[in-house]
GUTI-959906 format. One line per field, with one value per atom (N, C-alpha, C): residue number from 1; residue in one letter; atom name; x, y, z. Coordinates in steps of 0.001 Angstrom, whole numbers, plus 500000, padded with zeros to 6 digits. Atoms other than C-alpha are relative to their C-alpha. Example, Ala and Ser with C-alpha at 12.3 -4.5 7.8 and 13.67 -1.06 7.14 Angstrom:
// GUTI-959906
num = [1|1|1|2|2|2]
residu = [A|A|A|S|S|S]
atome = [N|CA|C|N|CA|C]
east = [500890|512300|500900|499180|513670|499230]
north = [498810|495500|501200|498810|498940|501090]
up = [500000|507800|500000|499940|507140|500730]
END
This chain:
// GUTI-959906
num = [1|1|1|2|2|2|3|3|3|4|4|4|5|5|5|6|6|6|7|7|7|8|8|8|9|9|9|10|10|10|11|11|11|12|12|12|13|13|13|14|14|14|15|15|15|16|16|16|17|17|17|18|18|18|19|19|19|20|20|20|21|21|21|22|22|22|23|23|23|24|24|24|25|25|25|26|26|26|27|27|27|28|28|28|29|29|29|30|30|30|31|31|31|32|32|32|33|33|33|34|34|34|35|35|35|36|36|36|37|37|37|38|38|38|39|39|39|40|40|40|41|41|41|42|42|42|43|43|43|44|44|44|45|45|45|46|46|46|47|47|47|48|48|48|49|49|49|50|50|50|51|51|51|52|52|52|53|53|53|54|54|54|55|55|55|56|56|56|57|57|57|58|58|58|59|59|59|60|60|60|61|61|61|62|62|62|63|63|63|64|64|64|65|65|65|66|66|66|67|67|67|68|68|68|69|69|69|70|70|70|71|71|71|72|72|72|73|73|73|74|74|74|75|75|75|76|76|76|77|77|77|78|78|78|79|79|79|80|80|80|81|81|81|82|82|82|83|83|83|84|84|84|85|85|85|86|86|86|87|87|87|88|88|88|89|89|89|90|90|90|91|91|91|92|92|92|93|93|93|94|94|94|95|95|95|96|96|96|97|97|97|98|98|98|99|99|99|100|100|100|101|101|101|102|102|102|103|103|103|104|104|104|105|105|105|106|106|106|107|107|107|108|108|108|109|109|109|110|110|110|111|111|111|112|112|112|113|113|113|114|114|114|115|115|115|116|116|116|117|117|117|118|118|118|119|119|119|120|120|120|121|121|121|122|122|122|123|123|123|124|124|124|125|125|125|126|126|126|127|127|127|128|128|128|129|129|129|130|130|130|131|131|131|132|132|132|133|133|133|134|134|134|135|135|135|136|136|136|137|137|137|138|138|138|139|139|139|140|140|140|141|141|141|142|142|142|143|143|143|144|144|144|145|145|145|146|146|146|147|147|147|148|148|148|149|149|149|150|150|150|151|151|151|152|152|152|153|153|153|154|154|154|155|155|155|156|156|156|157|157|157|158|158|158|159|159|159|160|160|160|161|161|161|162|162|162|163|163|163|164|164|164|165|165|165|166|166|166|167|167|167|168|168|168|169|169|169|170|170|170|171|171|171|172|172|172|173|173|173|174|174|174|175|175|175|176|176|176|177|177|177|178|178|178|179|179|179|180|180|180|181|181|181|182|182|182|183|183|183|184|184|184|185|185|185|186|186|186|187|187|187|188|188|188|189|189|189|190|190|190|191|191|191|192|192|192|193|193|193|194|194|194|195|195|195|196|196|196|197|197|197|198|198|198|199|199|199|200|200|200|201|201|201|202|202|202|203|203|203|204|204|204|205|205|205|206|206|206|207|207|207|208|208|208|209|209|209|210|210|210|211|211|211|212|212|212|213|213|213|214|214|214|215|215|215|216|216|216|217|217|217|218|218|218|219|219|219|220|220|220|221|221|221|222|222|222|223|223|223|224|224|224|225|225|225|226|226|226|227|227|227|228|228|228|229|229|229|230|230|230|231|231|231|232|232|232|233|233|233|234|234|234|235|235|235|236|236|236|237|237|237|238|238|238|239|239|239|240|240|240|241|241|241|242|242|242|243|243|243|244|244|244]
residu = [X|X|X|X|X|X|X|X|X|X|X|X|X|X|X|X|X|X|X|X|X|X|X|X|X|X|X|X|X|X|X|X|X|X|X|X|X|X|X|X|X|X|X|X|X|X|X|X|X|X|X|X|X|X|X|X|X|X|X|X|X|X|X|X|X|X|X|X|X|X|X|X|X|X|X|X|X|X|X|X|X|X|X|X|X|X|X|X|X|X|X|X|X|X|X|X|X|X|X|X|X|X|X|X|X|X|X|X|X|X|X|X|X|X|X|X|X|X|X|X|X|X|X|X|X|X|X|X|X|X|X|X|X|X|X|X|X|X|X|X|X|X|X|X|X|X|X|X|X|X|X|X|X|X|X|X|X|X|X|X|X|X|X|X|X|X|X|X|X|X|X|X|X|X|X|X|X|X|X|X|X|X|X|X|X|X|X|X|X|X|X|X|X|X|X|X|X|X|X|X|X|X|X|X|X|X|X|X|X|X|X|X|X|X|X|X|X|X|X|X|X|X|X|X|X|X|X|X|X|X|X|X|X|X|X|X|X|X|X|X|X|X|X|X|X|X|X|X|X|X|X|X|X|X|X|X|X|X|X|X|X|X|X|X|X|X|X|X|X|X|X|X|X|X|X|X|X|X|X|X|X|X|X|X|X|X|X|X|X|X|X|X|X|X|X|X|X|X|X|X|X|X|X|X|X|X|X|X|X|X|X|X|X|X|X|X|X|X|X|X|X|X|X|X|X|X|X|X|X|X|X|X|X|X|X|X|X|X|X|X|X|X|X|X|X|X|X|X|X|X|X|X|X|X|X|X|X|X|X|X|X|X|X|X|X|X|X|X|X|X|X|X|X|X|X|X|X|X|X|X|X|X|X|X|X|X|X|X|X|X|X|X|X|X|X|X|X|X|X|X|X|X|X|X|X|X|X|X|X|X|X|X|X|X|X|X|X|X|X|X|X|X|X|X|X|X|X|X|X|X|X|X|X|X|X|X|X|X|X|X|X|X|X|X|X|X|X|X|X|X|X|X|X|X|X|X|X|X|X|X|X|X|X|X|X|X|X|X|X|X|X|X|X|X|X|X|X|X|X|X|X|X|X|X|X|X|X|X|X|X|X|X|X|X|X|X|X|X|X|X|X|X|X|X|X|X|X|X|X|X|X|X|X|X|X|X|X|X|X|X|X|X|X|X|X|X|X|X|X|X|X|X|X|X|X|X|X|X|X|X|X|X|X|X|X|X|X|X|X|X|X|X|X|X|X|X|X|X|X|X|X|X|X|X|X|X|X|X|X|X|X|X|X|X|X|X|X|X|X|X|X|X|X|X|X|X|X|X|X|X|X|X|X|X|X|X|X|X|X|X|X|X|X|X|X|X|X|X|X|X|X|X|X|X|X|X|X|X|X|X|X|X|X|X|X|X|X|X|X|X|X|X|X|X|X|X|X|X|X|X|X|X|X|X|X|X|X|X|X|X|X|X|X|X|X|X|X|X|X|X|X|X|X|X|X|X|X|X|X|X|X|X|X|X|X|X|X|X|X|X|X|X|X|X|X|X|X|X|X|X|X|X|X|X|X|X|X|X|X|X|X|X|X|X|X|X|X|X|X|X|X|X|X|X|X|X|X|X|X|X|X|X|X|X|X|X|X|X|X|X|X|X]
atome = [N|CA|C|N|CA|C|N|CA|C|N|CA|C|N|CA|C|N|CA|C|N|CA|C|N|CA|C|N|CA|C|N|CA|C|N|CA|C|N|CA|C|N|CA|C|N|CA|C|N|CA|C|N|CA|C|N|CA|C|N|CA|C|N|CA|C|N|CA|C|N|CA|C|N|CA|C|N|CA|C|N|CA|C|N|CA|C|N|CA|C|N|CA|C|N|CA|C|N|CA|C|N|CA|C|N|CA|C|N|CA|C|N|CA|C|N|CA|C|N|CA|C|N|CA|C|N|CA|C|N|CA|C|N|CA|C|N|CA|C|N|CA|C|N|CA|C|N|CA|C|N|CA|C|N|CA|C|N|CA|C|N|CA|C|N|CA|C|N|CA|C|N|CA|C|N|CA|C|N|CA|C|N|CA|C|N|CA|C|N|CA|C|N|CA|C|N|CA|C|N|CA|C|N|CA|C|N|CA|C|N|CA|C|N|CA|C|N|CA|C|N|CA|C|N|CA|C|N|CA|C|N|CA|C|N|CA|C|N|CA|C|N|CA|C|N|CA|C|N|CA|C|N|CA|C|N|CA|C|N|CA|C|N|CA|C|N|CA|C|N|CA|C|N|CA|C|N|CA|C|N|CA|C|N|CA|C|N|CA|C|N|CA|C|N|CA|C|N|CA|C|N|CA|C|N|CA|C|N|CA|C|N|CA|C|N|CA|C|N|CA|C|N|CA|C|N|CA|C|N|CA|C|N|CA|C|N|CA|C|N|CA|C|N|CA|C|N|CA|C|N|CA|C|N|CA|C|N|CA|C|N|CA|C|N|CA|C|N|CA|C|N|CA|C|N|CA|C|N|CA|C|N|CA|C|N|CA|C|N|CA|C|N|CA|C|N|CA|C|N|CA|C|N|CA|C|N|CA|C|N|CA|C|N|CA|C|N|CA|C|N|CA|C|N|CA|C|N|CA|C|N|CA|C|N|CA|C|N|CA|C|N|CA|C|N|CA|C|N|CA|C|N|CA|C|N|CA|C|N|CA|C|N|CA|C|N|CA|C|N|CA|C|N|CA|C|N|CA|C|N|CA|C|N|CA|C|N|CA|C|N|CA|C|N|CA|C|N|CA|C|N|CA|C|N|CA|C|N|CA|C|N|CA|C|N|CA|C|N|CA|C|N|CA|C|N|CA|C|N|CA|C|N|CA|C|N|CA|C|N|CA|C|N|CA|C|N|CA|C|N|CA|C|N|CA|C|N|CA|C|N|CA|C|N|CA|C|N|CA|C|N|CA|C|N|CA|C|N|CA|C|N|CA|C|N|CA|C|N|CA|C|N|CA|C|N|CA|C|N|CA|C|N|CA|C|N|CA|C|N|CA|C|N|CA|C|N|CA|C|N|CA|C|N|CA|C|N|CA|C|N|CA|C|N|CA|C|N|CA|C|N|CA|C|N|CA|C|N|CA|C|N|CA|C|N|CA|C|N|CA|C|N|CA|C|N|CA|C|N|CA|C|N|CA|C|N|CA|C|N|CA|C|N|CA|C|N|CA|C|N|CA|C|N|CA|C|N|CA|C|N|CA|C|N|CA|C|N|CA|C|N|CA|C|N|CA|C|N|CA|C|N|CA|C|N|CA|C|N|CA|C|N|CA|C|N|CA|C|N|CA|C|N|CA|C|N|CA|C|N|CA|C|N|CA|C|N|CA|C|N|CA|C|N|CA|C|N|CA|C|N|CA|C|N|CA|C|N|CA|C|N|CA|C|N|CA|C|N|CA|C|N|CA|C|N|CA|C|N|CA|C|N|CA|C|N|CA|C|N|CA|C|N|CA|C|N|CA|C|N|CA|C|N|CA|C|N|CA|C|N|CA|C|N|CA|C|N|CA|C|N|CA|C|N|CA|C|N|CA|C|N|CA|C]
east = [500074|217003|501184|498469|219311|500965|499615|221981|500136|500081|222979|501511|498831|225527|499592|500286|225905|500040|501001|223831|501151|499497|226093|500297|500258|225076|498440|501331|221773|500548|499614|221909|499007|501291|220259|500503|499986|219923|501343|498846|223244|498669|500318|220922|499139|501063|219176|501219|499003|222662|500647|499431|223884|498944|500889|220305|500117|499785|220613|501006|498674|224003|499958|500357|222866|498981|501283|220209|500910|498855|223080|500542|499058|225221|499007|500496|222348|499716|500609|221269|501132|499003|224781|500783|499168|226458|499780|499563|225936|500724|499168|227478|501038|498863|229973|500913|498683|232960|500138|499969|232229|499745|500124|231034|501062|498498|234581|500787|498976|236012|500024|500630|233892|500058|499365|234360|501245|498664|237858|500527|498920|238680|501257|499134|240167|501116|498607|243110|499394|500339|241021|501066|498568|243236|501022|498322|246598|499891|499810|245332|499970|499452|244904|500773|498530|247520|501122|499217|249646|500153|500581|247541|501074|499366|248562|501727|498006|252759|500790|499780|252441|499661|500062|251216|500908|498759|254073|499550|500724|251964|501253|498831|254513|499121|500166|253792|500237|500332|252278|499237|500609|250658|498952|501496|247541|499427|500552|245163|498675|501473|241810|499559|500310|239975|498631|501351|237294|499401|500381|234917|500066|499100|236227|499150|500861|233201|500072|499655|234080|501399|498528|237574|501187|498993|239941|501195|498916|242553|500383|499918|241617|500608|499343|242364|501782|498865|245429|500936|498693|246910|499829|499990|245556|501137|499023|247852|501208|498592|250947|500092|500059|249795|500274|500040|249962|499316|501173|248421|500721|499868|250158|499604|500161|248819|498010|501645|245110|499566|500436|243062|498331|501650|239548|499462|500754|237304|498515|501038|234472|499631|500867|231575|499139|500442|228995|498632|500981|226653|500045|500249|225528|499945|500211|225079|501361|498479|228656|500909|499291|230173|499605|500445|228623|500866|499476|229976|501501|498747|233378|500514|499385|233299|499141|500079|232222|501306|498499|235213|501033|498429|237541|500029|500263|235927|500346|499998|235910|501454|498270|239760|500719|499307|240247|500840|498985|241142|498674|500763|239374|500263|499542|239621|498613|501845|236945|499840|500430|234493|498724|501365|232169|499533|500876|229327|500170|500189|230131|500252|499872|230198|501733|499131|233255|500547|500228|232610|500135|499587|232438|500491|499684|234831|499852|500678|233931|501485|498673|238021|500776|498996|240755|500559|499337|242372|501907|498319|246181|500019|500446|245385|500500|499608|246569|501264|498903|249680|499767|500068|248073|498502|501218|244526|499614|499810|243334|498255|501011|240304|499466|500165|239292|498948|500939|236921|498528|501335|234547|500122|500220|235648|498807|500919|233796|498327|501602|230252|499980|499765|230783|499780|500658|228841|501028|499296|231606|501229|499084|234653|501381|499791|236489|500373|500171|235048|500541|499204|235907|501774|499133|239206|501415|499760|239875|499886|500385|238352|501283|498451|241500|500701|499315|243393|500170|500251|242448|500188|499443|242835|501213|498517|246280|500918|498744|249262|500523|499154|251997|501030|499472|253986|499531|500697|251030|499847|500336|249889|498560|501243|246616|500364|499722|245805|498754|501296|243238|499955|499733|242402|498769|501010|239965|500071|499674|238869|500228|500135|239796|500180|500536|240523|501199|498901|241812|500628|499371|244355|498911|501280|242678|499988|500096|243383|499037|500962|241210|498803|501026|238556|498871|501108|236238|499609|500232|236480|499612|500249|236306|498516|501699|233050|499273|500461|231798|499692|500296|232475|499402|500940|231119|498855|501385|228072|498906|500253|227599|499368|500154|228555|499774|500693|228550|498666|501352|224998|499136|500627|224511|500325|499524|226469|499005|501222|224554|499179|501528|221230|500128|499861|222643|500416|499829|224350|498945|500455|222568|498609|501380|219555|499950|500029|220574|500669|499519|221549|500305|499571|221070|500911|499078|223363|501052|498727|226277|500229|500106|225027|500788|499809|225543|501712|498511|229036|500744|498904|230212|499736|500479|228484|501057|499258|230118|502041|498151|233797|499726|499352|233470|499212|500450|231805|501138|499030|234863|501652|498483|237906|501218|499299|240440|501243|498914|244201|500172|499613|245551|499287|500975|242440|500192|500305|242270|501543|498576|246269|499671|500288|245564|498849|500614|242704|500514|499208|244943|500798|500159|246604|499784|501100|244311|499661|500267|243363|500882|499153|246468|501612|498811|248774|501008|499147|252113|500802|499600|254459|498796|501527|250964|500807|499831|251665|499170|500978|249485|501052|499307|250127|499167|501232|248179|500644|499737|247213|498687|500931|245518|499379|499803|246450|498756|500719|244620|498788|501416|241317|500239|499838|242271|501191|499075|244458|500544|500428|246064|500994|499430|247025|500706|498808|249931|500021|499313|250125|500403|499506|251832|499741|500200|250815|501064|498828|253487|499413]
north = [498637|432971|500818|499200|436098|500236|499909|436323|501575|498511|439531|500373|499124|442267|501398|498434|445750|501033|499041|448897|500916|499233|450999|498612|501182|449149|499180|500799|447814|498909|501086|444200|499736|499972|443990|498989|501479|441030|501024|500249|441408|500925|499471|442179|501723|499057|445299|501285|499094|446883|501288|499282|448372|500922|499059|449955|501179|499317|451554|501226|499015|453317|500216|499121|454430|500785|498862|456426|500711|499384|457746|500934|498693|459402|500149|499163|460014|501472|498718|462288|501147|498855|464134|500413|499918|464243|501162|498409|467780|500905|499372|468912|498936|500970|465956|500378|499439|467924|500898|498613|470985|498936|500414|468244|498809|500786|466517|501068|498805|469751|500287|499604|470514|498830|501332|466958|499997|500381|466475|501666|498319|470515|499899|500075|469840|499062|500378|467346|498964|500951|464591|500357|499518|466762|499467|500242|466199|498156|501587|462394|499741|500106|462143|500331|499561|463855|499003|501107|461192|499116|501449|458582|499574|499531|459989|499432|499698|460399|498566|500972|456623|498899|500911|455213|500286|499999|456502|499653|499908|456851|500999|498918|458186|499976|499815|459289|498319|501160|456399|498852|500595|454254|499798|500025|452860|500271|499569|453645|499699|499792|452714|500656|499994|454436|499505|500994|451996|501060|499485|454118|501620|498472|457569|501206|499364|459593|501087|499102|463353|500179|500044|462277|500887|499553|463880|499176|500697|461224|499426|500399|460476|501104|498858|463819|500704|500001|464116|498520|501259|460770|500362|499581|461734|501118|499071|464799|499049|501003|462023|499547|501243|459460|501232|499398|462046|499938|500331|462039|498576|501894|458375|499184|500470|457319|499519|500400|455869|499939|500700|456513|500005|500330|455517|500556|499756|456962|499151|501564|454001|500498|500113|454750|499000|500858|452585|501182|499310|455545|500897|499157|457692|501305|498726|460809|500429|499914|460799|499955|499820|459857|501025|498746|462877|500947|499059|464901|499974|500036|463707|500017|499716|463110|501684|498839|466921|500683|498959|468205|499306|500129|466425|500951|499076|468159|501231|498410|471241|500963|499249|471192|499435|500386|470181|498577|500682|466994|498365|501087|464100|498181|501562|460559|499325|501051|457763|499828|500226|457431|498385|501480|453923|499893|500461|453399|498360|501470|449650|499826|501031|447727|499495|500076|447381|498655|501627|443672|499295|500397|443545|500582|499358|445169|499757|500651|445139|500319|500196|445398|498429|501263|442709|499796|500111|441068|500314|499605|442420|501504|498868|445631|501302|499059|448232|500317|499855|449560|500485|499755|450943|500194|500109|450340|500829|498870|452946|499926|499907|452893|500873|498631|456149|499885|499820|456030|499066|500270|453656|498127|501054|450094|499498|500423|449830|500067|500098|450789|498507|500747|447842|498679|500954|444646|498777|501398|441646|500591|499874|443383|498888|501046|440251|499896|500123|439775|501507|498479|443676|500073|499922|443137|499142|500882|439918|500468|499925|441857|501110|499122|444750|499501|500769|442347|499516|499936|440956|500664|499062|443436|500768|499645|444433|499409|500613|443640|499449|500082|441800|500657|498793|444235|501237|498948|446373|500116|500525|447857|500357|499645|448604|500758|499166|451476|499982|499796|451159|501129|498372|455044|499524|499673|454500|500438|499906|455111|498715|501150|453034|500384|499885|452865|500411|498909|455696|499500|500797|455595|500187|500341|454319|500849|499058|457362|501237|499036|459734|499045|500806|456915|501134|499138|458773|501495|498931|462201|499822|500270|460664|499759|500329|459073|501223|498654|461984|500901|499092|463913|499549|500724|461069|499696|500368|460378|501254|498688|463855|501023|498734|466574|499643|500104|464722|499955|499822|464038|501493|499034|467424|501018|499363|468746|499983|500673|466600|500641|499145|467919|502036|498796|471574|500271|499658|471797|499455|501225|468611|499757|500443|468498|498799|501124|464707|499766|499813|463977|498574|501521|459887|499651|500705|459337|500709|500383|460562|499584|500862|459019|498518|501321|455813|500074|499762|457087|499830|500517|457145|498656|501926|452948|499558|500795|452175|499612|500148|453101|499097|500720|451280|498441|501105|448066|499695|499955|448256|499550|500499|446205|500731|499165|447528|499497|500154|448106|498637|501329|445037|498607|501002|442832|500256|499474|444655|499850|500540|443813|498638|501567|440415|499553|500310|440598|500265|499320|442192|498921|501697|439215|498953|501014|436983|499656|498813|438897|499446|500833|437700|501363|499069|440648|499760|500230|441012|501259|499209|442919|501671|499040|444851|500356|499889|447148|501265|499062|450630|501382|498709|454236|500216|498882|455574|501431|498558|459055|500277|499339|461453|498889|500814|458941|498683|501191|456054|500007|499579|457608|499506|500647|456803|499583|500645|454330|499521|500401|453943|498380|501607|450272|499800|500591|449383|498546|501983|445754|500315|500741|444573|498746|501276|441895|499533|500778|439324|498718]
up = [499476|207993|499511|500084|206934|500913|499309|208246|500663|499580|210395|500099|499833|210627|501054|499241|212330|499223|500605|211291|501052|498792|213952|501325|498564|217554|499593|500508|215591|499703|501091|214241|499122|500981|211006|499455|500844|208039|498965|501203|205891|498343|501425|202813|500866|500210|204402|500261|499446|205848|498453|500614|202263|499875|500178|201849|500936|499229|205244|499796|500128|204655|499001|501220|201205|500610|499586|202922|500960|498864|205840|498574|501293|202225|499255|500874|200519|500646|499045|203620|500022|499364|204374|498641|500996|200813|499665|500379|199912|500926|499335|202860|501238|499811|203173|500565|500119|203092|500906|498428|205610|501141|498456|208514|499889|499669|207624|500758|499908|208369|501653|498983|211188|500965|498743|213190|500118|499781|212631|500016|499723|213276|498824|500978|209691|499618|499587|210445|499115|500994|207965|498795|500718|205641|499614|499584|207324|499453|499810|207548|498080|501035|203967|499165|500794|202761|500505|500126|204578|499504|501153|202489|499377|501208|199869|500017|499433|200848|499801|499345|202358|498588|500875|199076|498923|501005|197063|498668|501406|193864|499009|500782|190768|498584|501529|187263|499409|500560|185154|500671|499082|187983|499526|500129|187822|501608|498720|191150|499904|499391|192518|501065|498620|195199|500113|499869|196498|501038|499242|198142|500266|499945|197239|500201|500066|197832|499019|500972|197014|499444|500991|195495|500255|499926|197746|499682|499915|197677|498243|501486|193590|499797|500841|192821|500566|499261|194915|499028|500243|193385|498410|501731|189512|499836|500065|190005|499811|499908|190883|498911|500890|188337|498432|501247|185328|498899|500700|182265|499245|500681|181408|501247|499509|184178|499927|499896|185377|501122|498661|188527|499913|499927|189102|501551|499511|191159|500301|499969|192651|501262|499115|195036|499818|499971|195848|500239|499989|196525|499096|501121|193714|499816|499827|195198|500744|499998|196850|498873|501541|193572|499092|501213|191635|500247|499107|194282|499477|500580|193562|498619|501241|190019|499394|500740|189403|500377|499666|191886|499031|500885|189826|498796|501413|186584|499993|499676|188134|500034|500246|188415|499238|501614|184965|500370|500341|185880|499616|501019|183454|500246|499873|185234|499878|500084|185347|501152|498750|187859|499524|499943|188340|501405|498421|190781|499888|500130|191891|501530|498298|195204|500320|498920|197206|499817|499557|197798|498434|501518|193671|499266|500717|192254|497999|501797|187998|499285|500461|187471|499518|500179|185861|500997|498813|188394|499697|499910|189025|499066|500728|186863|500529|499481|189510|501056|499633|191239|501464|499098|193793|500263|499373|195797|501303|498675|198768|499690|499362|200893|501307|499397|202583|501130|499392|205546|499753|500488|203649|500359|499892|204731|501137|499141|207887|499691|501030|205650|499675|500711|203962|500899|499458|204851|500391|500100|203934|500519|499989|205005|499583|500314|204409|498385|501572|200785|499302|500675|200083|500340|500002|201299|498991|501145|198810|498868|501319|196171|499612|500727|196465|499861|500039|197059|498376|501800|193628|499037|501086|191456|500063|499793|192590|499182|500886|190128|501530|499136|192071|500481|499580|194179|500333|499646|194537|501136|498451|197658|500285|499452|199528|501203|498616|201985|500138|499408|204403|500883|499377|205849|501211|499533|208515|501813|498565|212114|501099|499098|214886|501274|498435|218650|500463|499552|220264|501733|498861|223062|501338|499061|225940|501246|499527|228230|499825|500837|225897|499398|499933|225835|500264|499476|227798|499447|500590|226272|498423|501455|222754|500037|500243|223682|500149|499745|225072|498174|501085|221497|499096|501015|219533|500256|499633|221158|500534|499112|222672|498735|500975|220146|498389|502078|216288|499840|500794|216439|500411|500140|217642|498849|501539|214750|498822|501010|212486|500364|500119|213680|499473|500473|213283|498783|501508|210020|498704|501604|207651|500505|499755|210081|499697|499666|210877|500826|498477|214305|499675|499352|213810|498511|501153|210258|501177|499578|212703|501298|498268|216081|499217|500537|213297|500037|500834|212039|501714|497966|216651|499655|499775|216624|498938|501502|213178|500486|498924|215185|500896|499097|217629|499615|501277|215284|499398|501131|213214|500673|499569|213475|500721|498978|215995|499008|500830|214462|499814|500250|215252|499177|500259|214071|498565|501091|210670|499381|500772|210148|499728|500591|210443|499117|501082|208303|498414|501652|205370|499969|500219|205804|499821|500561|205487|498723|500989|202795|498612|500799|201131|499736|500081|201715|500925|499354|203017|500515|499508|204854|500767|499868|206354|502134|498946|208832|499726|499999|210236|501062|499727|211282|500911|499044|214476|499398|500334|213630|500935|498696|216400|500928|499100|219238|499469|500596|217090|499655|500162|216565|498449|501347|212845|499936|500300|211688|498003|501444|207916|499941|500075|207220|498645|501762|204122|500144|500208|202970|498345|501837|199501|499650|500942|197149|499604|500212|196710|499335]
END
């Protein structure tokens, strides 16, 4: 029998979960970027611009972003990395990655983009200086195996940043649920005319490794010195480890 994973609060077979969440970004990807704006009252921004800050990317670097949809954080670190540098741009959905590799085009800036899986990255192993994962680990079926695979392709001394959401302080519990279960999928139904891809995106948070769990999996993992940033009382958390 297949085995199973989580769809949100669904449990589905492991092989049907990546299909699912390719149909969730095929649905919202043209207007990706306004219902980032519009859930997070903009502050997704602030949060990646800390990414950014926290991964200390310099002229010449190499860079992956696993998962980078529309390539804010690629085109933010291609600026750093210069033109002796190298960053890649890597979705796993096709219609998110267009998205991103046109904004990069659009502001004259010429990096490579590859549609590949998470879980397989199609890189040399040790190859990059710096690895960053934006909002897209918890999609991702093996977490585990995607976390071995940045792991992997990291030179030694590299680091990895994991950007995602996690679990807010437990005072603002109740009002959080409230906005995630309440108002995103009414968003969704009003702007993208999809109410259940962000009823999925509230389940998927609270599915998704809580800070502490997700340090010790970067560990695991094979990283070191891994520690995380609450940002907007822990609703998102970004996680640093280094390859040693």
């Amino acid at each position: 029998m297949d085995k199973t994973t989580h769809f949100g609060f669904q449990p589905v077979a492991e092989t049907e979960k990546a299909k699912r969440v390719a149909g969730v970004f095929d649905s919202v990807a043209d207007k990706y970027d306004l219902m980032n704006d519009l859930m997070s009252f903009g502050l997704h921004r602030l949060w990646k611009a800390f990414a950014v800050e926290v991964a200390g990317v310099r002229a010449g670097d190499r860079v992956l972003d696993v998962a980078g949809g529309t390539a804010d954080l690629a085109l933010a670190f291609a600026r750093r990395a210069g033109s002796g540098g190298e960053v890649w741009l890597t979705d796993i959905n096709n219609a998110m990655l267009t998205r991103g590799r046109d904004r990069l085009i659009d502001r004259g800036i010429m990096t490579p983009a590859a549609q590949c899986d998470g879980e397989k990255l199609p890189f040399p192993s040790g190859h990059f200086d710096c690895v960053s994962c934006a909002f897209g680990l918890r999609n991702m079926t093996h977490k585990e195996r995607a976390l071995a695979e940045m792991v992997r392709v990291l030179r030694p001394g590299g680091r990895l940043l994991v950007l995602e959401f996690s679990r807010v302080w437990k005072p603002l519990a109740p009002a959080y649920d409230f906005y995630s279960f309440k108002v995103l999928p009414w968003l969704g139904a009003k702007v993208v005319d999809d109410a259940d891809s962000y009823r999925y995106l509230a389940e998927s948070i609270r599915v998704h490794p809580d800070q502490e769990t997700l340090r010790q999996m970067m560990e695991q993992a094979g990283l070191d010195k891994v520690e995380y940033f609450n940002l907007a009382a822990g609703a998102v958390a970004l996680h640093r480890g280094f390859k040693f």
